[in-house]
C-alpha positions as CSV (number, residue, x, y, z in Angstrom):
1,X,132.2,106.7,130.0
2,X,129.5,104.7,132.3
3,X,125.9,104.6,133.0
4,X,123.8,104.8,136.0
5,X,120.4,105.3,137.1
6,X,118.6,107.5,139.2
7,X,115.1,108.2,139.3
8,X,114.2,106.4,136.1
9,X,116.5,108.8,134.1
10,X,119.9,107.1,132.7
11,X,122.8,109.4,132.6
12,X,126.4,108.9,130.9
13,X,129.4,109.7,133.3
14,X,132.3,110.7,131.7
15,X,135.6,109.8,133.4
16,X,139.3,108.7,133.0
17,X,139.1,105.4,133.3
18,X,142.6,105.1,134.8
19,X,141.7,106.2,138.3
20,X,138.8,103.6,138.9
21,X,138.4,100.1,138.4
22,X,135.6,99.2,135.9
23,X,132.7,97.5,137.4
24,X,132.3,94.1,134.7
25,X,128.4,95.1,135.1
26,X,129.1,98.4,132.9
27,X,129.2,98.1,129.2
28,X,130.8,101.5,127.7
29,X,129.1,102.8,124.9
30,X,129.3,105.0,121.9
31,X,130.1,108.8,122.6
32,X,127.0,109.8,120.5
33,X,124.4,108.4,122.9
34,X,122.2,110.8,124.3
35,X,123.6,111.8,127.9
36,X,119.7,111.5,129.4
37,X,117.0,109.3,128.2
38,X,114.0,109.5,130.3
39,X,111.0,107.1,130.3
40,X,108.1,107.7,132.0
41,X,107.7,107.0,135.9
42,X,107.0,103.6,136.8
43,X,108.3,101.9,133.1
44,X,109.4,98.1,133.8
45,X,109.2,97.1,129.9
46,X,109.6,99.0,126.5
47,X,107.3,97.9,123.7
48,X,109.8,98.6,120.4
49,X,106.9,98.6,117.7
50,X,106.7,98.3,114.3
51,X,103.8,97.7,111.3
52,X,103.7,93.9,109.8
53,X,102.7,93.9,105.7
54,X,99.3,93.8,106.6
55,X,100.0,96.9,109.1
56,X,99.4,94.7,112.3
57,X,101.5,96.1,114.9
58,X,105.2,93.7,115.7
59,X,107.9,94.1,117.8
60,X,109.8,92.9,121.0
61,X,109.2,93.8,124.9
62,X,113.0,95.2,126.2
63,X,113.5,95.6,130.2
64,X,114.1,99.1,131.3
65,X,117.2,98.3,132.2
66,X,118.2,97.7,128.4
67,X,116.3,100.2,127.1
68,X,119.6,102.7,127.1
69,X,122.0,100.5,124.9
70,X,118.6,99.4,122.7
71,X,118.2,102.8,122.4
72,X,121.4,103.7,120.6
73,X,121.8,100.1,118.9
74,X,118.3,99.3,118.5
75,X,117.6,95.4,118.2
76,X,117.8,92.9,115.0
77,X,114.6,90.9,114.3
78,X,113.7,88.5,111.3
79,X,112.7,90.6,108.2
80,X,110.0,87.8,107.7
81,X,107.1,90.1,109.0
82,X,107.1,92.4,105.7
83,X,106.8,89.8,103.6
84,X,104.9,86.5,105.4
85,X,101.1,85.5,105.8
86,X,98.5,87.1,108.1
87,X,98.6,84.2,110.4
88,X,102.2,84.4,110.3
89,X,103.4,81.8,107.7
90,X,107.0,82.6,106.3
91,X,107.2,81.8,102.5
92,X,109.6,79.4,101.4
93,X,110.2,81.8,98.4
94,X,109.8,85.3,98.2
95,X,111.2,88.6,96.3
96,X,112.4,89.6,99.8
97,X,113.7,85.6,100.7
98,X,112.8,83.0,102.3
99,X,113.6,79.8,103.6
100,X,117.0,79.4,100.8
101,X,118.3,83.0,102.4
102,X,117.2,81.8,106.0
103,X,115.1,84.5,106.8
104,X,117.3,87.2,107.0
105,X,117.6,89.8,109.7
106,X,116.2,94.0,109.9
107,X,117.1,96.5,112.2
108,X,114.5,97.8,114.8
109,X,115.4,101.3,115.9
110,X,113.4,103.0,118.3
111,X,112.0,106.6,117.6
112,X,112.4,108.7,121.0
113,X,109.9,111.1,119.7
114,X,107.2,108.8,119.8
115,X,107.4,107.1,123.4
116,X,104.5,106.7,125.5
117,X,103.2,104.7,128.1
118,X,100.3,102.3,127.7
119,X,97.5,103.5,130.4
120,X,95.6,100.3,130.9
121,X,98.6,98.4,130.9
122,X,100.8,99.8,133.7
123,X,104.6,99.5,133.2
124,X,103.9,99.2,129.9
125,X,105.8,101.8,127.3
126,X,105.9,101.7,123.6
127,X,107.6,103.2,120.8
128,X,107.3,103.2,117.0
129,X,110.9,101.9,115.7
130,X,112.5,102.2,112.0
131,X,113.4,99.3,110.3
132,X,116.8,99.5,108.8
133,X,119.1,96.8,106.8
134,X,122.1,95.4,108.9
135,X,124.1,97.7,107.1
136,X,122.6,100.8,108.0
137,X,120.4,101.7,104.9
138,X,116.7,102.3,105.4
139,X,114.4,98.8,104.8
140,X,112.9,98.9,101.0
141,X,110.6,96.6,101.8
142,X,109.4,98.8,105.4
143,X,105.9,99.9,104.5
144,X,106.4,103.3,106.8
145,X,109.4,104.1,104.6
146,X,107.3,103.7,101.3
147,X,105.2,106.9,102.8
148,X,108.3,109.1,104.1
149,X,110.0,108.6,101.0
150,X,106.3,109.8,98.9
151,X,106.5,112.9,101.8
152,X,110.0,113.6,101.0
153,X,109.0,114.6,97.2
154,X,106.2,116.7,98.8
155,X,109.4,118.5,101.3
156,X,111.1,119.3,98.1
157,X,108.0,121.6,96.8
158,X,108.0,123.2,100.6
159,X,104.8,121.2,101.0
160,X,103.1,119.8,103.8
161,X,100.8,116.9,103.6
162,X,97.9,117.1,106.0
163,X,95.8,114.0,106.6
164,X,92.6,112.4,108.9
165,X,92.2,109.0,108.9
166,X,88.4,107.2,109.7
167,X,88.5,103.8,110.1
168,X,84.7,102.0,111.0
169,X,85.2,98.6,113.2
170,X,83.2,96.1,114.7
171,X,82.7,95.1,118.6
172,X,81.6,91.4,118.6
173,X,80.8,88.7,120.9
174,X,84.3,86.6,121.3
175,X,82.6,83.2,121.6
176,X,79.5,83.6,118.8
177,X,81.3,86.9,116.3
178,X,78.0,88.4,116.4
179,X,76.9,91.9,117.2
180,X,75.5,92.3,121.3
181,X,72.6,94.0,119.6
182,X,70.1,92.8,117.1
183,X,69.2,96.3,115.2
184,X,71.4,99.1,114.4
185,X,71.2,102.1,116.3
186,X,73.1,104.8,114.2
187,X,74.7,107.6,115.9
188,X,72.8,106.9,118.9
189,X,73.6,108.4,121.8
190,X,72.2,105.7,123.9
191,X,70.2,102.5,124.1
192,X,71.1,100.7,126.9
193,X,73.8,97.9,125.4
194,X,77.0,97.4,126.4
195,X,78.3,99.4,123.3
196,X,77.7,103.0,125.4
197,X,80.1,101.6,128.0
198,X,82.6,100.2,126.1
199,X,82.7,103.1,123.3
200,X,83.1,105.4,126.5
201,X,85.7,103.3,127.6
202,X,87.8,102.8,124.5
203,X,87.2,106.6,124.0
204,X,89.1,107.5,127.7
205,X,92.0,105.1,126.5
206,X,92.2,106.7,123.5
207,X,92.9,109.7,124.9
208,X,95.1,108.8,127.9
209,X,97.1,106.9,125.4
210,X,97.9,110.5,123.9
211,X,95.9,110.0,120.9
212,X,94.1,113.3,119.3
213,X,90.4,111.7,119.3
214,X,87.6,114.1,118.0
215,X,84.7,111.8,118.1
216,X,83.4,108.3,118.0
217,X,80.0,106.9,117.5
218,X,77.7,103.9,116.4
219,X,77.6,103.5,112.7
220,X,75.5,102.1,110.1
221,X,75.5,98.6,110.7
222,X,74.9,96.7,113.7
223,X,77.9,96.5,116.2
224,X,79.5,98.9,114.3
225,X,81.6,101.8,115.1
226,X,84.2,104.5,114.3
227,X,87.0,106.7,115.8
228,X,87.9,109.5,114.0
229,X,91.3,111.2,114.7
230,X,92.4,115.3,114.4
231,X,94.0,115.9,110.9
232,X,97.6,115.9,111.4
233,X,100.8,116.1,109.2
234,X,100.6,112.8,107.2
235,X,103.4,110.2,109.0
236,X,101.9,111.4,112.9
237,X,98.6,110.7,111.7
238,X,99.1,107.5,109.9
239,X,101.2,106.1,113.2
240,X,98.4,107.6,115.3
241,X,95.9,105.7,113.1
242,X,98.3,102.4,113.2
243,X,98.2,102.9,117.3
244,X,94.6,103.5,117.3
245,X,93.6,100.6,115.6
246,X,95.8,97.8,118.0
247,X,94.5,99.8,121.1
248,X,90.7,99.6,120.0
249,X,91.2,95.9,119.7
250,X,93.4,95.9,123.3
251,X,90.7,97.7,124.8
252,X,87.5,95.7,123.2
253,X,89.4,92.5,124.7
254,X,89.9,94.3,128.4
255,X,86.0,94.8,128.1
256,X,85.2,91.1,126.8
257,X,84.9,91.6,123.3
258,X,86.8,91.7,120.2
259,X,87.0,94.4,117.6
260,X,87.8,93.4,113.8
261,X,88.1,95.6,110.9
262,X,87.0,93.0,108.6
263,X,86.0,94.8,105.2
264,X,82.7,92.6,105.2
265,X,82.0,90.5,108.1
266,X,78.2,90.2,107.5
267,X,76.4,89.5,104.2
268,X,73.2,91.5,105.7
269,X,75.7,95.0,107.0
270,X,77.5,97.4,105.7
271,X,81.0,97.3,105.5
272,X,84.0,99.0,107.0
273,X,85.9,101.5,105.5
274,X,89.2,103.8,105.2
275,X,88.3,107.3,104.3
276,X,91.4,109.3,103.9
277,X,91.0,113.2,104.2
278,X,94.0,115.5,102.5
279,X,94.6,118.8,101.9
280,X,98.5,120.1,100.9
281,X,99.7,123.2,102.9
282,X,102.8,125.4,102.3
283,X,103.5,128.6,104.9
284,X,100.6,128.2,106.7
285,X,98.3,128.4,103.7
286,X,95.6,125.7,102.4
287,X,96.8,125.0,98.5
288,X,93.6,123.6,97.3
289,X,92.0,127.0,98.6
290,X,91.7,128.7,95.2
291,X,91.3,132.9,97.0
292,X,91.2,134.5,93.9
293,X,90.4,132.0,91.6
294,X,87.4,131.1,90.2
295,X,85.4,133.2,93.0
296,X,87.0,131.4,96.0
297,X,86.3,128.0,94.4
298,X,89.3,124.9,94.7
299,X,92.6,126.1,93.3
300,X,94.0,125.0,90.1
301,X,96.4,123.3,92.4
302,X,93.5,121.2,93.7
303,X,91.7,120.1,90.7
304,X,95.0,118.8,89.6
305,X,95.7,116.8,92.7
306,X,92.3,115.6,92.4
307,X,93.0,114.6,88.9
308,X,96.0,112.6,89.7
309,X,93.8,111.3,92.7
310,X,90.9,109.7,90.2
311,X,93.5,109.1,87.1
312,X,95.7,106.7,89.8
313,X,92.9,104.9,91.9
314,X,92.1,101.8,90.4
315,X,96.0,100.9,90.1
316,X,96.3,101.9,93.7
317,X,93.5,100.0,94.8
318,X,95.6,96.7,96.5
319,X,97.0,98.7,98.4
320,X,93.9,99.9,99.8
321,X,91.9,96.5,99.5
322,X,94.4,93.4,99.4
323,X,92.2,90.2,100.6
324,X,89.0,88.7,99.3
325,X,86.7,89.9,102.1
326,X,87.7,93.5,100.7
327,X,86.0,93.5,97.5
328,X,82.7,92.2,99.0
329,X,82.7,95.4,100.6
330,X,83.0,97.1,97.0
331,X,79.2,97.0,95.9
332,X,77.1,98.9,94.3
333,X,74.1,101.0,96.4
334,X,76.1,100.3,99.5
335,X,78.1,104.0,100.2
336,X,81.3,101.7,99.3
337,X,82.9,103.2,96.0
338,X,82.4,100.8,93.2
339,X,83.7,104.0,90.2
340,X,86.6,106.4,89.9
341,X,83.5,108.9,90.4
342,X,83.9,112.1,92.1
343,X,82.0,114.9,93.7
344,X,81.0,117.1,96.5
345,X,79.3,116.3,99.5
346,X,78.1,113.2,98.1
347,X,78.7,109.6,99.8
348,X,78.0,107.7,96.8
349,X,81.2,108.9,94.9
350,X,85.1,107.8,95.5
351,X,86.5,111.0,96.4
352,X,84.6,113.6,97.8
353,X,85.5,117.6,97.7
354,X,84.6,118.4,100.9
355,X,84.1,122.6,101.0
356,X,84.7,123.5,104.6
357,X,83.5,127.4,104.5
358,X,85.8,128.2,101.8
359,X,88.8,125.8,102.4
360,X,88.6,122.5,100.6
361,X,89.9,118.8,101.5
362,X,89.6,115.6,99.5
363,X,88.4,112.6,100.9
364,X,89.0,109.2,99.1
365,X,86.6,106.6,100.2
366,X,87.6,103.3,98.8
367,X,90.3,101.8,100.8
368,X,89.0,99.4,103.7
369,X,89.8,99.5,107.2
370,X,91.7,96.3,106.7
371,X,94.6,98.1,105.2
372,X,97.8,98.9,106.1
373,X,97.5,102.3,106.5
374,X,101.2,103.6,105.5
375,X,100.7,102.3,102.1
376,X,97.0,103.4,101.7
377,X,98.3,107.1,102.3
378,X,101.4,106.7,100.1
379,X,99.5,105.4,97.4
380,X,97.3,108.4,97.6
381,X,99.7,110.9,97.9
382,X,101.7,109.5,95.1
383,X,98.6,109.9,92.9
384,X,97.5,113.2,94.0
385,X,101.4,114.7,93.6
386,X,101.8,113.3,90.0
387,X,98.8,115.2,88.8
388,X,99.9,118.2,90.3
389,X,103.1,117.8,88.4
390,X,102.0,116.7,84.9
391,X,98.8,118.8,85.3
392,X,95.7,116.1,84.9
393,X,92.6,117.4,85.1
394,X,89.6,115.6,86.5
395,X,86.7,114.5,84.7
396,X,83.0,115.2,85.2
397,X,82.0,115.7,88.4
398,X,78.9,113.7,90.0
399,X,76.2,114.9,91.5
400,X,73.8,112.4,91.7
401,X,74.3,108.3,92.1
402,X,77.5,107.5,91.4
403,X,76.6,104.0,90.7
404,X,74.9,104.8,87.8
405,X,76.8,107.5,86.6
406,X,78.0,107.0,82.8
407,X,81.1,109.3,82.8
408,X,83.0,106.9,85.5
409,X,85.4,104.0,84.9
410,X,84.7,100.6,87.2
411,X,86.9,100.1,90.2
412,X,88.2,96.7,90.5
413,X,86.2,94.6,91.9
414,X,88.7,91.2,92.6
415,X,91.9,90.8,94.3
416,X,93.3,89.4,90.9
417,X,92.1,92.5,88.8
418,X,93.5,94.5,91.6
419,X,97.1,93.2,91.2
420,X,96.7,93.4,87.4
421,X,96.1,97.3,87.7
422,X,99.2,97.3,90.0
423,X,101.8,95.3,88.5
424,X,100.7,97.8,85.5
425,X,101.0,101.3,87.1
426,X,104.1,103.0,85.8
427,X,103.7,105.0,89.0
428,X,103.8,102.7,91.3
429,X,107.1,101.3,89.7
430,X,108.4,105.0,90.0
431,X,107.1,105.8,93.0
432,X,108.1,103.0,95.0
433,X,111.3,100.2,95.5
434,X,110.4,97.2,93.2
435,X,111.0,94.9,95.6
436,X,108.1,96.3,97.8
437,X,106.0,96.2,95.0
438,X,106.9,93.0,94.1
439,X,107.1,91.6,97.4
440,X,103.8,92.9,98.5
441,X,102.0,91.2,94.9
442,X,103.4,88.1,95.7
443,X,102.7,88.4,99.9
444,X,98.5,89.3,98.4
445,X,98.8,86.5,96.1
446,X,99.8,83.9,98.4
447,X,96.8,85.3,101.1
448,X,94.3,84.8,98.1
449,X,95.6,81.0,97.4
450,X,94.9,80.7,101.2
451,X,91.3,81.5,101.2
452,X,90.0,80.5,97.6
453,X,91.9,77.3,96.9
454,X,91.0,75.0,100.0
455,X,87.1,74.1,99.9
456,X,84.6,75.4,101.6
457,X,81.7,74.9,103.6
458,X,79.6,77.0,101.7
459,X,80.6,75.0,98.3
460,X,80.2,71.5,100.2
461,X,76.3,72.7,101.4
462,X,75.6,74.3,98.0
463,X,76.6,71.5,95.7
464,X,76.2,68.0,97.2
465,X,73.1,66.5,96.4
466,X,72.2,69.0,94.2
467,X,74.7,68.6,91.2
């Protein structure tokens, strides 16, 4: 059995190898490769892609002309970034190792379902990869794997998990890191600044790049801006939401500007957030769509999953908000959810039931845009799925101001209160491999040491000459 090319399509020849000689060039292969594997026309380098711990996108460029033994094999890579710094510092100790194990390897394996080509970069074709062990198993400490395994529990119940990600952003100067524009222009439609052309721009990538894009717009503060995706079944939309965000900040750079989804990047502007919509289908049908109960109103179904939702979110909330910069998003009279507080179409609570003429969604506000994603969505699912199965109820809703609302609990408000609530949650523990629970404590706590032990400016200008 051989391979050849034709056309950009590689095709396996069987033959007896007795009547030819072998060209050396050829490498046989394993029987179980797939007899065709086409990329798309003009494809000089494969991008095999994968999310980091902080869900920054990873991976290796292939040639082409590897791309059918990479394929089948797929490619081994250090297992250092699910576990290292966000400027990429590899630990000398870590739950997952470190420099006594020597960094050992993972497994990249490419997911032919998701190929696609890159449209502003011609030649250019990516596609989301597993991440196994060397000896086959699936990766425990492999973010993506923490949500299939959550979606898997949700498979046995004949359940699908539905989800739209919105994630708000920032286009900035690259020299200066300040907005192009000196006054926010919400929603506009137009003023004149470079953001209508880039927006417009990023928006046409978007949607070459095979991405389901229902809108994007100028938000509340200034220079800032969100995408929001079509709902999809929860592991598409959390890769589309993964893709979206590295191609917003590919695109801002093609345009002469850089995009960051800081939590807080400006004392005097709002923040930017990760709300996560959900609703839990089965045949075709809408669970938290209660036809027949209580007059049409959420299903008992619902009101559980939202229960589990607001019983689980402060011990889920690192995984949603994991640096410093995070929490000073979480304040109060800022639309950023400082209380486990829920309601109905009201932005001043955590998790929102959202009526849609008669069919209902949750949307959990307090995650950040900073996140990686594939966590933020298991944690919520986890959450909403054990209150479905040990019944919890909610408590009161809120209808008014949130912040000063005396039935809700305090989210935490601190990276080190965060990893308290985590390191507690019998949940997470059950839920989820220790050693990604523990590795991704220990990969926060090291970022935190990073920014709040080394002095600062701002102490420096405060205190000398004063005390």
């Amino acid at each position: 059995m051989f391979l050849f090319r034709r056309n950009n399509i590689w095709y396996t020849v069987y033959v007896n190898e007795s009547d030819i000689e072998v060209p050396t060039r050829f490498e046989p292969i394993k029987e179980d490769l797939v007899s065709a594997i086409e990329l798309p026309e003009g494809t000089r380098i494969v991008e095999m892609i994968f999310a980091d711990v902080f869900g920054v996108l990873r991976g290796k460029k292939v040639p082409a002309a590897q791309w059918p033994r990479v394929a089948h094999e797929g490619s081994h890579i250090p297992g250092a970034p699910l576990y290292w710094g966000v400027r990429c510092e590899c630990p000398d100790e870590s739950p997952a190792g470190g420099m006594d194990q020597g960094y050992p390897d993972m497994v990249i394996k490419p997911i032919a379902s998701t190929l696609r080509p890159v449209p502003w970069r011609p030649g250019i074709t990516q596609v989301f990869c597993s991440l196994e062990n060397p000896d086959g198993t699936p990766s425990e400490l492999c973010p993506r794997n923490a949500l299939i395994s959550i979606l898997q529990e949700y498979e046995k119940d004949g359940v699908d998990a539905m989800i739209a990600l919105e994630m708000e952003f920032y286009l900035l100067d690259p020299e200066t890191h300040k907005p192009l524009i000196r006054q926010m222009n919400t929603y506009g439609v137009y003023d004149g600044s470079r953001y209508d052309e880039v927006l417009t721009d990023i928006i046409d990538g978007l949607v070459a790049y095979g991405l389901p894009v229902e809108a994007g717009m100028q938000e509340y503060g200034t220079g800032q801006l969100e995408i929001t995706l079509r709902y999809d079944k929860a592991l598409k939309a959390a890769d589309d939401a993964i893709l979206m965000r590295n191609a917003v900040k590919e695109l801002a750079a093609k345009n002469g500007l850089v995009a960051t989804y800081m939590a807080k990047p400006f004392n005097e502007e709002s923040g930017s957030g990760l709300h996560i919509h959900q609703s839990m289908w089965r045949d075709g049908k809408n669970l938290f769509d209660g036809v027949g109960e209580a007059a049409g109103g959420p299903s008992e179904y619902a009101m559980h999953y939202l229960g589990g939702l607001q019983k689980r979110i402060a011990e889920f909330s690192l995984f949603g908000s994991w640096n410093v910069n995070d929490y000073k998003r979480r304040q109060d009279f800022t639309l950023s959810p400082t209380t486990d507080s829920w309601g109905g179409d009201n932005r001043t609570v955590a998790i929102r039931m959202i009526d849609a003429e008669g069919s209902y969604r949750f949307e959990q506000r307090d995650p950040c845009s900073t996140s990686n994603l594939y966590l933020a969505v298991a944690g919520q699912l986890a959450a909403g799925l054990d209150g479905v199965r040990t019944g919890v109820k909610p408590g009161p809703r809120c209808d008014l101001n949130a912040y000063t609302d005396p039935n809700a609990k305090p989210l935490p408000r601190s990276v080190p209160a965060a990893i308290e609530a985590l390191e507690a949650s019998d949940l997470a523990r059950k839920s989820f491999p220790e050693l990604l629970i523990d590795t991704y404590i220990d990969t926060v706590k090291r970022e935190y040491d990073a920014v709040t032990i080394p002095v600062s400016d701002i102490e420096r200008d405060r205190y000398i000459g004063a005390i």
